[in-house]
DSSP file (Angstrom, degrees, kcal/mol; ACC not computed):
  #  RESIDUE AA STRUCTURE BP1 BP2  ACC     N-H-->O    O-->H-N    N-H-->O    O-->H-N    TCO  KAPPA ALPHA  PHI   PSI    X-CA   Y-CA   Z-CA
    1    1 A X     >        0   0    0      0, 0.0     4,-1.6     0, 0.0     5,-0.2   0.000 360.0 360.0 360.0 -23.5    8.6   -1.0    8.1
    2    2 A X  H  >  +     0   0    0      2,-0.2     4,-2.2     1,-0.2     5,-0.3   0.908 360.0  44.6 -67.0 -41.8    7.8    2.5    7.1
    3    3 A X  H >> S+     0   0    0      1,-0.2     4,-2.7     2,-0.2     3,-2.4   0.996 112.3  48.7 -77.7 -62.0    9.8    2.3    3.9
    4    4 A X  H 34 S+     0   0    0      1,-0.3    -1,-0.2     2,-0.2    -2,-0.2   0.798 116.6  44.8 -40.5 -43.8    8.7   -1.1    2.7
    5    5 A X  H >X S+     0   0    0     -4,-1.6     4,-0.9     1,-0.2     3,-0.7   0.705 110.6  50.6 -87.0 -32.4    5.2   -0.2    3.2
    6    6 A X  H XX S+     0   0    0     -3,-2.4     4,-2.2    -4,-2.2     3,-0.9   0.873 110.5  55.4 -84.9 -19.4    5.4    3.5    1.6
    7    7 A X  H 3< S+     0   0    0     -4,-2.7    -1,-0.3    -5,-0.3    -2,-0.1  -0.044 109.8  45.9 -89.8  47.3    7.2    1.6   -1.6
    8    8 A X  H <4 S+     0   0    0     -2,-0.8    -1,-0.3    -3,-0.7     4,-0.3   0.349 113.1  46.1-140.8 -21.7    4.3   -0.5   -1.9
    9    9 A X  H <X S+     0   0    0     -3,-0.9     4,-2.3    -4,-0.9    -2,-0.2   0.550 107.5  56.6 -63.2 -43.3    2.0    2.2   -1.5
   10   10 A X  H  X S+     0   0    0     -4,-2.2     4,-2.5     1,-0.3    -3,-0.1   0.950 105.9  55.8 -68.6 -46.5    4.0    4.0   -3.9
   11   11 A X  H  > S+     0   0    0     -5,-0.2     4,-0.9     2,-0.2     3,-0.3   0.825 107.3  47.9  -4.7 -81.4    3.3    0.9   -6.1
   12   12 A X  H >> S+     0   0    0     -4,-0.3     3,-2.3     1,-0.3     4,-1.0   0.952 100.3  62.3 -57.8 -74.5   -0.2    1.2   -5.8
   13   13 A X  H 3X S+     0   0    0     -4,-2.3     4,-3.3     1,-0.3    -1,-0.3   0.707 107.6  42.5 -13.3 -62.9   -0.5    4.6   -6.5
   14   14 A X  H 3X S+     0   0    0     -4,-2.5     4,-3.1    -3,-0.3    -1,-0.3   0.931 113.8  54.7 -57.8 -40.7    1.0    4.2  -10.1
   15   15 A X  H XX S+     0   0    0     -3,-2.3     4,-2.3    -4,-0.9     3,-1.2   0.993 106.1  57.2 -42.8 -68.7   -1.4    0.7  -10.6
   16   16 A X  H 3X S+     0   0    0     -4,-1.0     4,-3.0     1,-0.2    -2,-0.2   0.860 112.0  39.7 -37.1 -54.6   -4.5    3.0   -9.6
   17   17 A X  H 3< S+     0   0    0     -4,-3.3     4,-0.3    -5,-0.3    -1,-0.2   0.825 112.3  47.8 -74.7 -24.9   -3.8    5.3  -12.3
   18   18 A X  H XX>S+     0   0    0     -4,-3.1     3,-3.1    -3,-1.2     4,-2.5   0.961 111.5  55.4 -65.6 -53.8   -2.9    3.2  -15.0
   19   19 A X  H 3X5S+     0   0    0     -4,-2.3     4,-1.4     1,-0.2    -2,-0.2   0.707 110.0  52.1 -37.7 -35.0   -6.1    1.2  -14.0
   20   20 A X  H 3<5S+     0   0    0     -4,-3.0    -1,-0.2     2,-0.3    -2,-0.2   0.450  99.7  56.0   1.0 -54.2   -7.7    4.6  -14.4
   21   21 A X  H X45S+     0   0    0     -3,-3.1     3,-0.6    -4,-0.3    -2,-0.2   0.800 110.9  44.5-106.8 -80.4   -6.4    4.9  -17.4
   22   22 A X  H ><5S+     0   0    0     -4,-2.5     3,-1.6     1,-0.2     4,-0.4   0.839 106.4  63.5 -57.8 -39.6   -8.2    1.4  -18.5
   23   23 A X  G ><<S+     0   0    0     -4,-1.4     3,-1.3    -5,-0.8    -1,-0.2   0.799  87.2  64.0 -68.6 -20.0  -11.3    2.2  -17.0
   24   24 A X  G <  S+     0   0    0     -3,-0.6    -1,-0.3     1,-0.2    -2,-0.2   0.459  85.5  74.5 -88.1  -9.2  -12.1    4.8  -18.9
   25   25 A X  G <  S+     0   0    0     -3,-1.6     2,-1.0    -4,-0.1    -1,-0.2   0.525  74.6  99.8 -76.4 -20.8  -12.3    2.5  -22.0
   26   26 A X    X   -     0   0    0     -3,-1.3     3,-1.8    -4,-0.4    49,-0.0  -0.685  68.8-151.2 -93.9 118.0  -15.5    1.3  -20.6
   27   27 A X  T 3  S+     0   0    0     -2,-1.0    -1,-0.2     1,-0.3     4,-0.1   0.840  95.0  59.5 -46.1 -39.6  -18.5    3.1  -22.5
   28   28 A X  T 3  S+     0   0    0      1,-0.1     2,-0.3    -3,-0.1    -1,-0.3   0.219  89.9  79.4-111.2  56.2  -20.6    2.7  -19.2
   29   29 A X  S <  S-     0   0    0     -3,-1.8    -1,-0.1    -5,-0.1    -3,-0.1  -0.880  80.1-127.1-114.9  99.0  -18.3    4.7  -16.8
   30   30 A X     >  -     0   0    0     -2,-0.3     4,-1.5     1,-0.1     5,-0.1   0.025  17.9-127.9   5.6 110.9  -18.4    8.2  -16.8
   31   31 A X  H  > S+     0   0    0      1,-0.2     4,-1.3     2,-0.1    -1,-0.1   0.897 110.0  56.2 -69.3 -20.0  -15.0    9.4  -17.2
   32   32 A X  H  > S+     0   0    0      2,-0.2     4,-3.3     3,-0.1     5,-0.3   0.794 104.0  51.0 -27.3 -55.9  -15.8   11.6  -14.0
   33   33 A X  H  > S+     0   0    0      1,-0.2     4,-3.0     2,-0.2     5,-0.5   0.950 112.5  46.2 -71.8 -63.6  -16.7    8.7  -11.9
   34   34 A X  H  X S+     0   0    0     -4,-1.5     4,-1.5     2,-0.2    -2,-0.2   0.829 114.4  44.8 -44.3 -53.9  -13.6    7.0  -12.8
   35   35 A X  H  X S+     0   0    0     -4,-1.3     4,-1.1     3,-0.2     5,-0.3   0.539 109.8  57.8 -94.9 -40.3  -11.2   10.0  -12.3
   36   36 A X  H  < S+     0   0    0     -4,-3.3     4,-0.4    -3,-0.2     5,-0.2   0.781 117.0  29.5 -94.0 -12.4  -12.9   10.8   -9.2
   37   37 A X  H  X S+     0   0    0     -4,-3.0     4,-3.3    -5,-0.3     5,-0.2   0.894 118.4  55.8 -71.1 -35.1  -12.2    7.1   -7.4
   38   38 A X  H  X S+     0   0    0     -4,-1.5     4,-0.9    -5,-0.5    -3,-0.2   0.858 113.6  41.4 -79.2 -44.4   -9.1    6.6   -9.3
   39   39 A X  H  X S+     0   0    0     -4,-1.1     4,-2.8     2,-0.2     5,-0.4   0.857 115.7  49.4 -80.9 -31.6   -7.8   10.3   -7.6
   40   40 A X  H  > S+     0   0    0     -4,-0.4     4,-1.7    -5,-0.3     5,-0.3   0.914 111.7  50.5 -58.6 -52.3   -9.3    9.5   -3.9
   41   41 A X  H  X S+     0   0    0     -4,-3.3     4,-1.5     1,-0.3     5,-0.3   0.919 111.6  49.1 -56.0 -20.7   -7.5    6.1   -4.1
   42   42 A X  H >X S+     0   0    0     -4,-0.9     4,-1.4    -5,-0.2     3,-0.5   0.980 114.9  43.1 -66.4 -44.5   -4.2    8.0   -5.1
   43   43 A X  H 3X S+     0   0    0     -4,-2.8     4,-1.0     1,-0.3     5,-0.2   0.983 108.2  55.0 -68.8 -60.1   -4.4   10.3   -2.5
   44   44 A X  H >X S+     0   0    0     -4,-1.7     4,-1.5    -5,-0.4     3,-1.0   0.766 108.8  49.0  -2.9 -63.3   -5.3    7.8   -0.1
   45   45 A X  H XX S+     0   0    0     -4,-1.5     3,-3.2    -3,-0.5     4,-1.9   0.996 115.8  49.2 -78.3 -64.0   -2.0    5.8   -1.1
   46   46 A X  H 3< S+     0   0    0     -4,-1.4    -1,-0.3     1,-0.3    -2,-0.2   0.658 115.3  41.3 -15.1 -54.4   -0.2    9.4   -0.7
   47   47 A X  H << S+     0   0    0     -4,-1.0    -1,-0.3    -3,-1.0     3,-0.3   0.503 105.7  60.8-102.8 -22.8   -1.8   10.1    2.7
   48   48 A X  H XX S+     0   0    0     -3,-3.2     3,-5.2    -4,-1.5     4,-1.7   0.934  94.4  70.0 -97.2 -40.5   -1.4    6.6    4.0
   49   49 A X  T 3< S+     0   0    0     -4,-1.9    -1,-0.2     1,-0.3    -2,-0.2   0.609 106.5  38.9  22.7 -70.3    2.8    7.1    3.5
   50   50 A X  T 34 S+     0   0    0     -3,-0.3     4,-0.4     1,-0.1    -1,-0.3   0.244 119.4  49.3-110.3 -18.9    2.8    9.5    6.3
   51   51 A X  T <4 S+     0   0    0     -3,-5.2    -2,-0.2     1,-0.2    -3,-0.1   0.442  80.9  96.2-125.2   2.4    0.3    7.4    8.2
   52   52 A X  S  < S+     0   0    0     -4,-1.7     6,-0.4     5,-0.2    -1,-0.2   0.947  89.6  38.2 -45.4 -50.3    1.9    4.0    8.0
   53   53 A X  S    S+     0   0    0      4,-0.2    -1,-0.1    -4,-0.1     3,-0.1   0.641 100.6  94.1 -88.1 -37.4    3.7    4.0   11.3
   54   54 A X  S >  S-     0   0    0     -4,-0.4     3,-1.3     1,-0.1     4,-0.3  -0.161  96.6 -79.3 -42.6 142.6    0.6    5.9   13.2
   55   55 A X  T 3  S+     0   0    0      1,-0.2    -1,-0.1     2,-0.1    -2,-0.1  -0.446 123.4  11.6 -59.8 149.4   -2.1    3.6   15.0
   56   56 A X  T 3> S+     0   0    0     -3,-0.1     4,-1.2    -4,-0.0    -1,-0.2  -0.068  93.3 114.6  82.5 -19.1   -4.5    2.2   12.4
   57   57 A X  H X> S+     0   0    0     -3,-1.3     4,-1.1     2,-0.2     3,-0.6   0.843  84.4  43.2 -21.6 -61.8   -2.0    3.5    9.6
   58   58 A X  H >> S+     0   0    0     -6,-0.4     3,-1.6     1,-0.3     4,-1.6   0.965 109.4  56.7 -62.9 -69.6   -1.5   -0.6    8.8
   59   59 A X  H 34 S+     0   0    0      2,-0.3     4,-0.4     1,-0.3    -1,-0.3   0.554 105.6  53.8 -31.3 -26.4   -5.1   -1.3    9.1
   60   60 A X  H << S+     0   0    0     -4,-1.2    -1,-0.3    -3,-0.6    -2,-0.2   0.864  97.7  62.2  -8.7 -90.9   -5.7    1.3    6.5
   61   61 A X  H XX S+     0   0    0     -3,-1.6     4,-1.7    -4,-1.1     3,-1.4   0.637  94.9  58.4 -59.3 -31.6   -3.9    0.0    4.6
   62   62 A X  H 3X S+     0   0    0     -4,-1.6     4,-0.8     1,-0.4    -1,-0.2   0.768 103.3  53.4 -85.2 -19.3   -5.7   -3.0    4.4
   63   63 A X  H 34 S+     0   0    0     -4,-0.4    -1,-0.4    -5,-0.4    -2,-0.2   0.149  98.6  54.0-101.9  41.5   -8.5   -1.7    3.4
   64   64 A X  H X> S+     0   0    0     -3,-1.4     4,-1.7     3,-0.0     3,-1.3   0.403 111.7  53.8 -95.8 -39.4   -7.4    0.1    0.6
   65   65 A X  H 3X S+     0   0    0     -4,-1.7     4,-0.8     2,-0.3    -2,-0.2   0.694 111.4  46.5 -45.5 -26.5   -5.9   -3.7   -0.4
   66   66 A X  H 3X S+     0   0    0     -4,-0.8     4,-0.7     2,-0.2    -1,-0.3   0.575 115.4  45.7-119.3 -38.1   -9.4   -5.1    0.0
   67   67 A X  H <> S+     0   0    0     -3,-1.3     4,-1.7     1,-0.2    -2,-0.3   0.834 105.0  60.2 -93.5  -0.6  -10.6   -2.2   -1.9
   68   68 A X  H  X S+     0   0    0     -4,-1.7     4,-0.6     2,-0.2    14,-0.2   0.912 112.0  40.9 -65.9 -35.3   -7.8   -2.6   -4.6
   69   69 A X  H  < S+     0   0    0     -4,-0.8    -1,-0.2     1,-0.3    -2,-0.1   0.747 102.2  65.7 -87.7 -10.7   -9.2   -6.1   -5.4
   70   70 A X  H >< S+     0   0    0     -4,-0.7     3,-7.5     1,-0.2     4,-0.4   0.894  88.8  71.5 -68.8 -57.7  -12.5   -5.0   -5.2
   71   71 A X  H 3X S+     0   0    0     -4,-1.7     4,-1.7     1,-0.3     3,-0.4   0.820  74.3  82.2 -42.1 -23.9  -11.6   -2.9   -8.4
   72   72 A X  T 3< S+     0   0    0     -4,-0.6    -1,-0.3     6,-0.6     7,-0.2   0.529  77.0  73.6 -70.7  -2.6  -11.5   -6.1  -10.5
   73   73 A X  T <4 S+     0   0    0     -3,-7.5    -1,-0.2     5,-0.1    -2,-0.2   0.975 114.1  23.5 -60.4 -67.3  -15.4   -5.7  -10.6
   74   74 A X  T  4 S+     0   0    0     -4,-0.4     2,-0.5    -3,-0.4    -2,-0.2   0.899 136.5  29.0 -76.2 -57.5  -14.7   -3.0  -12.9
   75   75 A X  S >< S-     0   0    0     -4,-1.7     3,-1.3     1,-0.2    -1,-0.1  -0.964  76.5-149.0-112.7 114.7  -11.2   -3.6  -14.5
   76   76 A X  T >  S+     0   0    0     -2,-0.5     3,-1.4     1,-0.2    -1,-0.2   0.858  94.8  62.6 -70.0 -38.7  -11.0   -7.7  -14.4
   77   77 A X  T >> S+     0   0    0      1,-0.3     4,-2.4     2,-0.2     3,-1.0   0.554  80.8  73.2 -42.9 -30.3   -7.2   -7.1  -14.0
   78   78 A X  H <> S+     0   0    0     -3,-1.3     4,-1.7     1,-0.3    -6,-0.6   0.352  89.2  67.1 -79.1   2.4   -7.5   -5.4  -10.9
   79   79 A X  H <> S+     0   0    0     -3,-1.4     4,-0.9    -7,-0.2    -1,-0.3   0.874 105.7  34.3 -95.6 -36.8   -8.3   -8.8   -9.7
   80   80 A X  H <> S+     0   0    0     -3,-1.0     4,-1.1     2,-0.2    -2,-0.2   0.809 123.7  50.7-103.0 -43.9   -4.8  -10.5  -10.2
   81   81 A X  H  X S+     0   0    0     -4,-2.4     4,-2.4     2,-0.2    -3,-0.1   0.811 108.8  45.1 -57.8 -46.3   -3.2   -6.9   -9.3
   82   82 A X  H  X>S+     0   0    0     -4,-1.7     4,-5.4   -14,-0.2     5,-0.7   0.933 116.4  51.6 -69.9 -37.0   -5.1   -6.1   -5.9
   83   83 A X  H  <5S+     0   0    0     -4,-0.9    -2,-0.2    -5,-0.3    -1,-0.2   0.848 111.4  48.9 -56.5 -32.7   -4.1  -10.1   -5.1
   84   84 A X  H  X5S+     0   0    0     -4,-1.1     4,-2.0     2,-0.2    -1,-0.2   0.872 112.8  46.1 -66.3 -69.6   -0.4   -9.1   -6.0
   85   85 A X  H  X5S+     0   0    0     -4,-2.4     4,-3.2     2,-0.2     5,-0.2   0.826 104.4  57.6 -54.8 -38.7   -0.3   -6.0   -3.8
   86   86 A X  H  X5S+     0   0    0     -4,-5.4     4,-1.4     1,-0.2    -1,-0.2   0.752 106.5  52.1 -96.3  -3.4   -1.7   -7.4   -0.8
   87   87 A X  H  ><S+     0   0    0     -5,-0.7     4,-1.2     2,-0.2    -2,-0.2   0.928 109.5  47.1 -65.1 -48.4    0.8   -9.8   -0.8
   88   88 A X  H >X S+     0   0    0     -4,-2.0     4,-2.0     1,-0.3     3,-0.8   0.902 114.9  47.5 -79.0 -38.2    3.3   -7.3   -1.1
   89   89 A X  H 3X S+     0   0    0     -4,-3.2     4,-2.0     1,-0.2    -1,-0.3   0.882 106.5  52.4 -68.6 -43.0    1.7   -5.3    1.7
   90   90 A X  H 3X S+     0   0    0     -4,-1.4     4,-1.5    -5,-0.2    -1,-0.2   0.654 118.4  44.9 -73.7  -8.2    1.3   -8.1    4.2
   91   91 A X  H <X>S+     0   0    0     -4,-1.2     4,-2.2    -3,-0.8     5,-0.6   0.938 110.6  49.4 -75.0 -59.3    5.4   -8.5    3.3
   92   92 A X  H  X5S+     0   0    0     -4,-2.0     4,-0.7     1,-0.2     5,-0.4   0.858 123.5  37.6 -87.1 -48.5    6.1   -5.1    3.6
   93   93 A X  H  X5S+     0   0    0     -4,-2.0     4,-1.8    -5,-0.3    -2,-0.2   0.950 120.5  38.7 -37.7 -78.2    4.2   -5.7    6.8
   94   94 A X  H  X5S+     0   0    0     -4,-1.5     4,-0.8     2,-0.2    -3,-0.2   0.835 127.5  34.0 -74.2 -73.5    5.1   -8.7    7.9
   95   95 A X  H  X5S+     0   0    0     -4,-2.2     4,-2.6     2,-0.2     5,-0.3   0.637 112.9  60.9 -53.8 -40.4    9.4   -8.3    6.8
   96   96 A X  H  X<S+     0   0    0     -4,-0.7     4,-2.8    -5,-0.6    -2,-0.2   0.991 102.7  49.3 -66.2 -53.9    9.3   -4.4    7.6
   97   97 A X  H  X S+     0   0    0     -4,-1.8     4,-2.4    -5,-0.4    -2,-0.2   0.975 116.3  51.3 -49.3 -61.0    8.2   -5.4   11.9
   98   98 A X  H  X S+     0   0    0     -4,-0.8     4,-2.6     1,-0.2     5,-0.2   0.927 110.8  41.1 -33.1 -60.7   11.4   -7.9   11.6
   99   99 A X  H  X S+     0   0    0     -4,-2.6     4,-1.3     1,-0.3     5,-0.3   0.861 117.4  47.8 -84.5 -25.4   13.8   -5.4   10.2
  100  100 A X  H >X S+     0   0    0     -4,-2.8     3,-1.4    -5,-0.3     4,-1.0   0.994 113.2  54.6 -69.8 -48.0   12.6   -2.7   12.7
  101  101 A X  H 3X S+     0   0    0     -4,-2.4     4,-0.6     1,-0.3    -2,-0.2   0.719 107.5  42.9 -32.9 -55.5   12.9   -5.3   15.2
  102  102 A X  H 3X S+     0   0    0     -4,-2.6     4,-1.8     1,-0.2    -1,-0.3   0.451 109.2  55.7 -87.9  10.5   16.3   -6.2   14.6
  103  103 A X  H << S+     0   0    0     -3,-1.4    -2,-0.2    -4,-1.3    -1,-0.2   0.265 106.5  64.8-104.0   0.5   17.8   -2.2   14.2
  104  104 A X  H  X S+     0   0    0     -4,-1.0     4,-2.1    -5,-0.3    -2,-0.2   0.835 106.3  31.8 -66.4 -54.2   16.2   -2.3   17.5
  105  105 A X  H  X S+     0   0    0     -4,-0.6     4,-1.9     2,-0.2     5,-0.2   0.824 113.5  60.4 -92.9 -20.0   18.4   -4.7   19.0
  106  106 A X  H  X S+     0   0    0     -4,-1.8     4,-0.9     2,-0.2    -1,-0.1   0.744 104.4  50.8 -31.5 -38.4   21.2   -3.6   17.1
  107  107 A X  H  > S+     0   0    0      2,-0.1     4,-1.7     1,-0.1     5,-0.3   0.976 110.8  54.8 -77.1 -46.4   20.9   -0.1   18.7
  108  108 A X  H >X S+     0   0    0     -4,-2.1     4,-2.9     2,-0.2     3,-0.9   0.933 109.5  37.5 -36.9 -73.1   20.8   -1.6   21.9
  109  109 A X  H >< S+     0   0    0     -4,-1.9     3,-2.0     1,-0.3    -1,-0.2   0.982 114.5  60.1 -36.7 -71.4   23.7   -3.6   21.9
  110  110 A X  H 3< S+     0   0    0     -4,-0.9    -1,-0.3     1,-0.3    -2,-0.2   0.816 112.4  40.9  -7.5 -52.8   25.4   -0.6   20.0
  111  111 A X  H << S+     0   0    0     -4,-1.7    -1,-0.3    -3,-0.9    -2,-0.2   0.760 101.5  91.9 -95.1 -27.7   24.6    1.4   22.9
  112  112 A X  S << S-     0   0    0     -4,-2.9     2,-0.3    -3,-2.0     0, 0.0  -0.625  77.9-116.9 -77.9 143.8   25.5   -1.5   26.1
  113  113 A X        -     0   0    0     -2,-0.1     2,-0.3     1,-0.1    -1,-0.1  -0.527  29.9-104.4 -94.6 163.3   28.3   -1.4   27.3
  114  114 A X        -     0   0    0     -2,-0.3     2,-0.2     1,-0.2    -1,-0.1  -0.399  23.1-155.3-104.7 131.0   30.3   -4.4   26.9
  115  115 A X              0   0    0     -2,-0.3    -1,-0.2     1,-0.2    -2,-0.1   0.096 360.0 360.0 -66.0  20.1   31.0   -6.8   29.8
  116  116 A X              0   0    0     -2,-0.2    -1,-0.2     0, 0.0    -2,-0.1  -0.195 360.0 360.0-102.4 360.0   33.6   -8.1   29.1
């Protein structure tokens, strides 16, 4: 799960900044204000990496998804983008618990010895 979920983060990261990037086009943002949401949410995505796998990691993560889409007040784009991502996060989610699941019982077996 770890990996699906940090490449999906990793994702974000790059979105945030182009979106950044676009925001800054708008005469009534402060290119401050913009630069300093646009860097927490990077870091955030950075920080949450390392903190998928931890309790609440996932949960996190969904709110920074919740706040990605939220950004499409500001960047209208961000609307179709966050909606795009928290698919990909509830997959990464969702597909990532499977696959752990079954290298789980793979190791198992792997590891019983056979009755046979």
């Amino acid at each position: 799960m770890r990996t699906l979920c940090s490449s999906t983060l990793i994702g974000e990261f790059m979105v945030i900044g182009f979106a950044g990037l676009v925001a800054m086009k708008d005469p009534d943002l402060s290119m401050a204000a913009v630069w300093t949401v646009s860097g927490i949410a990077m870091f955030l995505c950075l920080v949450l990496c390392g903190l998928v796998t931890r309790p609440g990691g996932i949960a996190l993560g969904w709110a920074l998804q919740i706040a990605l889409v939220a950004a499409g007040f500001v960047v209208p784009t961000m609307f179709f983008m966050g909606a795009v991502f928290a698919a990909l996060w509830w997959a990464s989610v969702h597909y990532g618990r499977k696959i752990d699941e079954a290298k789980a019982r793979f190791a198992a077996q792997a590891e019983a010895p056979d009755a046979v």
